[in-house]
C-alpha positions in Angstrom: -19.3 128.5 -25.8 -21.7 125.2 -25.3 -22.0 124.4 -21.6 -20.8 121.2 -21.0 -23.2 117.7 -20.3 -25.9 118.5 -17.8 -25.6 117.1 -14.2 -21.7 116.3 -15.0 -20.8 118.9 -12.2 -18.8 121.0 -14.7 -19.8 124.8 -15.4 -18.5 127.9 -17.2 -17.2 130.8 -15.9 -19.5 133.6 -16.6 -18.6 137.0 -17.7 -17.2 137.9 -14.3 -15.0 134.9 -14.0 -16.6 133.0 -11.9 -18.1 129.4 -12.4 -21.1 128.5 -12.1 -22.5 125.2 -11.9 -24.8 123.8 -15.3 -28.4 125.2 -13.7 -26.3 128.0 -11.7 -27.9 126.8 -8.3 -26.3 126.8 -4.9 -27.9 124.1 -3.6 -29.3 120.8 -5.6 -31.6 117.4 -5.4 -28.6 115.3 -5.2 -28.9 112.3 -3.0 -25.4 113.1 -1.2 -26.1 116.8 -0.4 -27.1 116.1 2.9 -24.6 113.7 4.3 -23.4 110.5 3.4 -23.9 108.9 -0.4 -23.1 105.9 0.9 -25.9 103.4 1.3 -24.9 100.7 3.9 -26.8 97.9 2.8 -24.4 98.6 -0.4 -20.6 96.7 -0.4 -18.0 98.6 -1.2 -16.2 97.4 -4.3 -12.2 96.9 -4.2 -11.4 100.6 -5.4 -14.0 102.2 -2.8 -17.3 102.6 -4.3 -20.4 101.8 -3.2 -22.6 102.5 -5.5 -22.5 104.9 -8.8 -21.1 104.6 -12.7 -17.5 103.8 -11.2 -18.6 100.9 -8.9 -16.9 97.9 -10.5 -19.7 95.2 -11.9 -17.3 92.9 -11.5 -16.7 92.1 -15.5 -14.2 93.8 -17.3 -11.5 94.4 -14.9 -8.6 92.9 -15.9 -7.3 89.9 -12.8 -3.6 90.4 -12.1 -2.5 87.1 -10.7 -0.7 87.8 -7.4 3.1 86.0 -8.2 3.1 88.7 -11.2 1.9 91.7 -9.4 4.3 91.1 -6.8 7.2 90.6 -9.6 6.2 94.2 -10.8 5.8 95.4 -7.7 9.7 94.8 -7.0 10.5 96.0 -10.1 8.7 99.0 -9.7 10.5 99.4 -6.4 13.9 99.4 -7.7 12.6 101.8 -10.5 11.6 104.2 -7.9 14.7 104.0 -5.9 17.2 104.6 -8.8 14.6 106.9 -10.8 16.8 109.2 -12.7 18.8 106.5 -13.9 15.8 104.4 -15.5 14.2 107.9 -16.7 17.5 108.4 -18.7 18.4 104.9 -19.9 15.6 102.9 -19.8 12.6 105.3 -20.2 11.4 102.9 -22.7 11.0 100.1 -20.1 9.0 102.6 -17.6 6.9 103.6 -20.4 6.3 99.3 -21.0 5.3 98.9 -17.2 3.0 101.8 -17.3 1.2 100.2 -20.2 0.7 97.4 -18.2 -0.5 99.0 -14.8 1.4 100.3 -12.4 0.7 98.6 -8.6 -2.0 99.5 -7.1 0.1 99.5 -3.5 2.6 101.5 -5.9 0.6 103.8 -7.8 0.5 106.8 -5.8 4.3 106.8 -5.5 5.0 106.2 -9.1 2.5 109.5 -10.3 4.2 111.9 -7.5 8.0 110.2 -9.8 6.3 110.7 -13.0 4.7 114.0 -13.0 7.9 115.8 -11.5 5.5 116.3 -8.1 8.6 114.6 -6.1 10.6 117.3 -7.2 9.0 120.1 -7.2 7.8 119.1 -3.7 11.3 118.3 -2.4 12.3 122.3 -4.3 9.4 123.7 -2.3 9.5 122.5 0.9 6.9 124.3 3.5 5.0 125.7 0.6 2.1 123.6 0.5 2.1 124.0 4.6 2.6 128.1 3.9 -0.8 128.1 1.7 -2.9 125.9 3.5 -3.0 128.3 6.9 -4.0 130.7 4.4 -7.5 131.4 4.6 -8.1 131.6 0.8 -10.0 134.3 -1.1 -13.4 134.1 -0.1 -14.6 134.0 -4.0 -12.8 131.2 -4.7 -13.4 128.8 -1.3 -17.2 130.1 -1.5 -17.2 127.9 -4.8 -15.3 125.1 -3.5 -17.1 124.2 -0.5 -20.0 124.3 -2.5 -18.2 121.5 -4.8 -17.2 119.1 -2.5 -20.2 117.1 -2.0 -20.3 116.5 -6.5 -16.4 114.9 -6.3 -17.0 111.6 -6.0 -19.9 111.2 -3.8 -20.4 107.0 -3.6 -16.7 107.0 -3.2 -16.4 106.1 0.8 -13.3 108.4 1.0 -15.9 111.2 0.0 -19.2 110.1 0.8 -19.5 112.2 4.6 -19.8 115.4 4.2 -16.9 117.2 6.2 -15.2 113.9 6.5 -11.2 113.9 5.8 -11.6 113.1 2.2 -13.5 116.2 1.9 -11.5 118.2 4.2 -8.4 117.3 2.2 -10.2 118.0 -1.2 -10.9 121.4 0.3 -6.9 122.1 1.3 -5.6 121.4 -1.9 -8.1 123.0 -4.2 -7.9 126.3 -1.8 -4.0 125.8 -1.9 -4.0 125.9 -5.8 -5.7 129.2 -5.8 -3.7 130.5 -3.6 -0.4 129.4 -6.0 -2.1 130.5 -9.1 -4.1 133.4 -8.2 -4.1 134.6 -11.6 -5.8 131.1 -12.3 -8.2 130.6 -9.6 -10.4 127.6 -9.5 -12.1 125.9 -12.4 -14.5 123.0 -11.5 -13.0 120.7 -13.8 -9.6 120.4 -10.8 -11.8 119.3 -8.5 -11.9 115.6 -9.5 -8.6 115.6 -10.7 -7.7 116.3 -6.8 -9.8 113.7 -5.4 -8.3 110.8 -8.0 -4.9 112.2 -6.3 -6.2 112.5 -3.0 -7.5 108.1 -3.1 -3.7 107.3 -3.5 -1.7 109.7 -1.9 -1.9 112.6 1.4 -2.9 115.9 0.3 0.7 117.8 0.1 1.7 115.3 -2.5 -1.4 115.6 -4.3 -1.2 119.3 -4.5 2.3 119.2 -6.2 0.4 116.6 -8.8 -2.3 118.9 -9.1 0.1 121.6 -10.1 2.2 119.5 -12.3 -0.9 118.2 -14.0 -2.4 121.8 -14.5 1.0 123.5 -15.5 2.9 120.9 -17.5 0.4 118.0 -18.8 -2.5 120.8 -19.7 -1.4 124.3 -19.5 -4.3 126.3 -19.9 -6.9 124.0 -19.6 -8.5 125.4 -16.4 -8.0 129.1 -17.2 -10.6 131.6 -17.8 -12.2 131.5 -21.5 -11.3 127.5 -21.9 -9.0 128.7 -25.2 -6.9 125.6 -24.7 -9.6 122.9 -24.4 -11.5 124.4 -27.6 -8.0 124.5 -29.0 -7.4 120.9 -28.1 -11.0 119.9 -29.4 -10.3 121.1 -32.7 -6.7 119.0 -33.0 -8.8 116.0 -32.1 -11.5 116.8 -34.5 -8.6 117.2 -37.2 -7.1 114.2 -36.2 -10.3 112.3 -36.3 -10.2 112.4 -40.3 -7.6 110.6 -40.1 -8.3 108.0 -37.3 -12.2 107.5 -38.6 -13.0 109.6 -41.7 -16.3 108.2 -41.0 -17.1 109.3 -37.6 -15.3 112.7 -38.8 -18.1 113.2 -41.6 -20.9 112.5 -39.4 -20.0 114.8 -36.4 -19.3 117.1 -39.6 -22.7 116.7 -41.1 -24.8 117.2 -37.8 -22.4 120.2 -36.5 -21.5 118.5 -33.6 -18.8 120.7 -32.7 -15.8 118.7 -30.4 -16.2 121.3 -27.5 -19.8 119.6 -26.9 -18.8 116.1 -26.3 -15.3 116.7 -25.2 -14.9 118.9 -22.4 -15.6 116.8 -19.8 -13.3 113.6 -21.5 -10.3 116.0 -21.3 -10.3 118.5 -18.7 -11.6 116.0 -16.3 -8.8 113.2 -17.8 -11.6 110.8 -18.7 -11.9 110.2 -14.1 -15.6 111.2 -14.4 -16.0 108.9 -18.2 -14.9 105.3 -17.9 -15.3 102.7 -15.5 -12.8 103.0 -12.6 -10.3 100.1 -13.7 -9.9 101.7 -17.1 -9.3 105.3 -15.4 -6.7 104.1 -13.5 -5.1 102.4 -16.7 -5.2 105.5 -18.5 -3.9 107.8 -16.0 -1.0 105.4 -15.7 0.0 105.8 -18.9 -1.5 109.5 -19.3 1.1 110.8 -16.7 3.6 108.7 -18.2 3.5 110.0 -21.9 1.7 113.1 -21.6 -1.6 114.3 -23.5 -1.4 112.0 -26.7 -2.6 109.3 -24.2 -5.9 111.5 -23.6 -6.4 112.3 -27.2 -6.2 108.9 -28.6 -8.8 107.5 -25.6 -10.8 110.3 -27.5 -10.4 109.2 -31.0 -10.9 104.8 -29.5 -14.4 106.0 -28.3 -15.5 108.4 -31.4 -14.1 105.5 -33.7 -15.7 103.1 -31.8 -19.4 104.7 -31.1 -19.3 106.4 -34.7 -16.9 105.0 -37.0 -19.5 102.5 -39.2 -22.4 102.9 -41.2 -24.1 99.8 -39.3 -23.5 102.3 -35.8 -24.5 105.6 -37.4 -28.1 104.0 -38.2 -29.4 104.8 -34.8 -28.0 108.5 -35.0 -29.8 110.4 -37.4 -29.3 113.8 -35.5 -27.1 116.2 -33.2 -29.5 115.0 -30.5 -29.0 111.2 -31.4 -25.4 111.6 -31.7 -24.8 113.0 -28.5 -26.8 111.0 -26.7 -24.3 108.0 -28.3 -21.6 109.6 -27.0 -22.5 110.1 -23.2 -23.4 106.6 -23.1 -20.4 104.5 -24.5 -21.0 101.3 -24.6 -19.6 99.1 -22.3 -17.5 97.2 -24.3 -15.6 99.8 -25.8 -14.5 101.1 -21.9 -14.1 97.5 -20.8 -9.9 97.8 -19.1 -8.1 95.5 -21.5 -10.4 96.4 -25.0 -9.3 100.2 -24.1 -5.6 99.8 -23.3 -5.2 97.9 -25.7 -7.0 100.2 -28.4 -5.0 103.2 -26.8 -1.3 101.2 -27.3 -2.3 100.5 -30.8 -3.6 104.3 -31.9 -0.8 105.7 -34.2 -0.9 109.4 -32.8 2.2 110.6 -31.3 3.5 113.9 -30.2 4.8 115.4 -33.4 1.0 114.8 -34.9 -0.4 116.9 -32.3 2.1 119.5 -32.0 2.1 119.7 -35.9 -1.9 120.0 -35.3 -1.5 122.5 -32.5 0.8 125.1 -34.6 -2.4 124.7 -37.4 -4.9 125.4 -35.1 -2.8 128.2 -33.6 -3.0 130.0 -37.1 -6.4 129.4 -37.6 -7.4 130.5 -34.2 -5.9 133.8 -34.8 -7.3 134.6 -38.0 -11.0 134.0 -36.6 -10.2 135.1 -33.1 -7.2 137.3 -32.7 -4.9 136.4 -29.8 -5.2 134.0 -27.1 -5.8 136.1 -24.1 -4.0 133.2 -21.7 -0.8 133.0 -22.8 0.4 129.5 -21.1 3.3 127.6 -21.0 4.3 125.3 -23.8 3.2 121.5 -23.0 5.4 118.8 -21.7 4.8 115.2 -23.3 5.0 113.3 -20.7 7.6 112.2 -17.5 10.3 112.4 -20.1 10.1 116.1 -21.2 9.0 117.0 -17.4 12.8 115.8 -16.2 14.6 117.0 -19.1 13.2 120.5 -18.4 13.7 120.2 -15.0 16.9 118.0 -14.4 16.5 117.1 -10.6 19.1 116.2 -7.9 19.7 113.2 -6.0 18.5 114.9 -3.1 15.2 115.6 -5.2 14.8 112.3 -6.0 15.6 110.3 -2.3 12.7 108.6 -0.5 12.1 109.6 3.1 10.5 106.7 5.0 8.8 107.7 8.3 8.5 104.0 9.4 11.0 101.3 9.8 9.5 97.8 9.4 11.2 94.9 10.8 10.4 91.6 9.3 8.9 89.0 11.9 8.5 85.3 11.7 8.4 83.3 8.6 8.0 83.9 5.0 8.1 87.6 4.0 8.1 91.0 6.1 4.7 93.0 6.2 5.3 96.1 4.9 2.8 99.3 4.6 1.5 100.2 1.5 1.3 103.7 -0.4 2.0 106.6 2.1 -1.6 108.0 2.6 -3.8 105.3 0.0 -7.0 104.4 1.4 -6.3 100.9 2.8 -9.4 99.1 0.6 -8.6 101.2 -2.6 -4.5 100.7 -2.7 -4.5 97.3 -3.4 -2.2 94.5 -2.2 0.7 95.5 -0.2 4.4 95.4 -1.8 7.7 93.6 -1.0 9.8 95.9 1.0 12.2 98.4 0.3 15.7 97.5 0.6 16.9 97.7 4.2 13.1 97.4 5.0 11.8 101.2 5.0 8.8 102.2 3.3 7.4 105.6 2.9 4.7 106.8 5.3 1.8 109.3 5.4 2.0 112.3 8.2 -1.1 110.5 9.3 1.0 107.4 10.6 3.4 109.4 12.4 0.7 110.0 15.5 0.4 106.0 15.6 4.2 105.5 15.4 7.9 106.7 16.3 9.5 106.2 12.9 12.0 104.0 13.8 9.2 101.7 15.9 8.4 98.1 14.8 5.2 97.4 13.9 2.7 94.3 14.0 1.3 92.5 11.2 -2.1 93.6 13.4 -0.9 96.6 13.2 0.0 97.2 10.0 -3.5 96.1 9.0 -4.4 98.5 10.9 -2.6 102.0 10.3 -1.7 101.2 6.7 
């Protein structure tokens, strides 16, 4: 199998297993290896850059004015507090909001409701606390601390190496082999944790993590990559249809999908666009399942490929891939994308229809997968269907009362464990004033103490 884009921090496992990183080095040149990434003369951008491909420019991220992110926020707050009852009537209108973009002070919350990690969290309780006094097989955490300093490294919640972001990174990721043994660690989890990990503490991004890697992309991080090449050739096929003319090209110059791909997928495009338009995507990614990932795929092959005027510069493999790991910025650019991506006429029934093709062929050239995963969930819907949960499963345990104080509205904390200059504007609160909390704000508070305005600055 081609190894995937040098310097991209992915690797393959070798015949043994294990991954190794694209040169198979243990150490590197990387600026951030020895301690912080973060330069200070540097600001740091509203989602926590400082520097990097995801530092925002400034242009292209879409302005929400503040009266209408505060009207979603409240709508987004009674959604979460009556969940299985807008899942089952009005899934339609969740799907609508995610298109738009969840809250930034909301986000966190909503992925934990739409990936089923609420519930399975709430079914589990103690297990994430059970696996991370494990110590870990040494194989596995060899390879993780040696990742940490690649996730992320001009991000300030990851910059210092050993510094909480890392420390957390390190729990979850050790935790996950620890609940998949047979699974282990692939590379590719590793910033799939630390998008988690910038909007929510680490126990709720580990039940994420395992929703993500179990129901959203079974297979994807297992050993031999069967699913990803399976899913590269389903996008190749759709492709012909999308862009016939991108689909002839990639044809002619035996650019196979697992080249340019890999990364875009098993990654979930966090390590590919600018940072606005990953959170966009995710949004509606963990919302409606993988079709979301495979038609940001076919926007940026149609896009970069899909015209005789665009093709004039790519003459070659080389050319071509060289076009396609350096989109151009207009075609990333938040609102262009989203919209693109709403537009794209792929649903479920044209990848599944796809998948059961590939399936055949794959057996006829190949013989039998040797991972043998569980079918794919499309999305928040399928997740609950399979999985009806309780009211129990679905109630919100605040760990801070907030009373209002003074004029106008109360202050109220934002996301339980989002980084305070990455979450985004705080929300109205929750009725009867309670909002969730982080395990991180109960050493700063009793839960039923009042807190400061000051304060809340402060500790949320």
């Amino acid at each position: 199998m081609a190894k995937t884009e040098q310097g991209n921090g992915l690797g393959v496992r070798d015949s043994t297993g294990k991954l190794t990183d694209n040169h198979g080095k243990r150490g590197g040149s990387d600026p951030e290896v020895n301690g912080s990434a973060i330069d200070e003369e540097n600001p740091v951008d509203k989602y926590g850059f400082s520097g990097g491909a995801q530092q925002a420019s400034g242009a292209g991220a879409e302005e929400v004015p503040i009266d209408v992110l505060r009207q979603r926020e409240a709508k987004w707050l009674e959604m979460l507090n009556n969940w299985d009852k807008w899942m089952a009537k009005k899934h339609r209108k969740v799907k609508d909001r995610c298109q738009k973009g969840i809250p930034p002070s909301l986000r966190g919350r909503a992925w934990l409701y739409l990936t089923g990690g609420k519930v399975k969290r709430e079914q589990n309780q103690h297990k994430f606390q059970e696996l991370d006094e494990q110590p870990g097989d040494p194989k596995w955490v060899d390879i993780i601390e040696r990742d940490l300093h690649r996730q992320f490294p001009f991000h300030e919640m990851f910059a210092a190496r050993g510094g909480h972001g890392q420390q957390d990174l390190f729990r979850v990721l050790k935790a996950y082999t620890l609940h998949r043994p047979e699974e282990g660690y692939c590379q590719a989890q590793a910033p799939i944790a630390a998008v988690l990990l910038m909007h929510m503490p680490a126990e709720d991004a580990f039940w994420v993590l395992v929703q993500m890697c179990e129901k959203y992309l079974p297979g994807y991080y297992s050993a031999g990559l069967e699913a990803i090449q399976l899913d590269g050739e389903i996008l190749y096929a759709l492709l012909r249809r999308v862009s016939p003319t991108a689909h002839r090209h990639l044809k002619k110059h035996k650019v196979e999908p697992i080249m340019y791909m890999t990364e875009w997928f098993m990654c979930a495009f966090s390590r590919s666009l600018p940072w606005a338009s990953v959170l966009r995507v995710w949004d509606m990614f963990l919302c409606e399942g993988v079709k979301i990932l495979f038609r940001v795929g076919l926007v940026l092959l149609k896009c970069m490929l899909g015209s005789q005027e665009k093709l004039k510069t790519c003459q070659g493999p080389y050319e071509t891939m060289e076009r396609l790991r350096a989109i151009q910025p207009q075609y990333v650019q938040e609102t262009f994308l989203v919209h693109e991506v709403i537009e794209l006429a792929v649903q479920e029934k044209d990848i599944e229809k796809e998948h059961l093709a590939q399936l055949r062929r794959w057996k006829e050239t190949h013989g039998d997968l040797q991972c043998k995963s569980p079918p794919r969930m499309h999305g928040a819907k399928a997740i609950m269907a399979a999985d009806p949960p309780s009211r129990q499963d679905l109630r919100q345990n605040p760990t801070i009362i907030v009373s209002g104080g003074g004029g106008g509205s109360p202050p109220v904390g934002q996301n339980a464990g989002a980084n305070p200059k990455t979450a985004g504007p705080q929300p109205p609160a929750d009725p009867g004033g309670q909002v969730d909390g982080s395990p991180l704000l109960k050493h700063k508070v009793e839960s039923k103490e009042s807190m400061s305005s000051g304060e809340l600055d402060t500790y949320l």
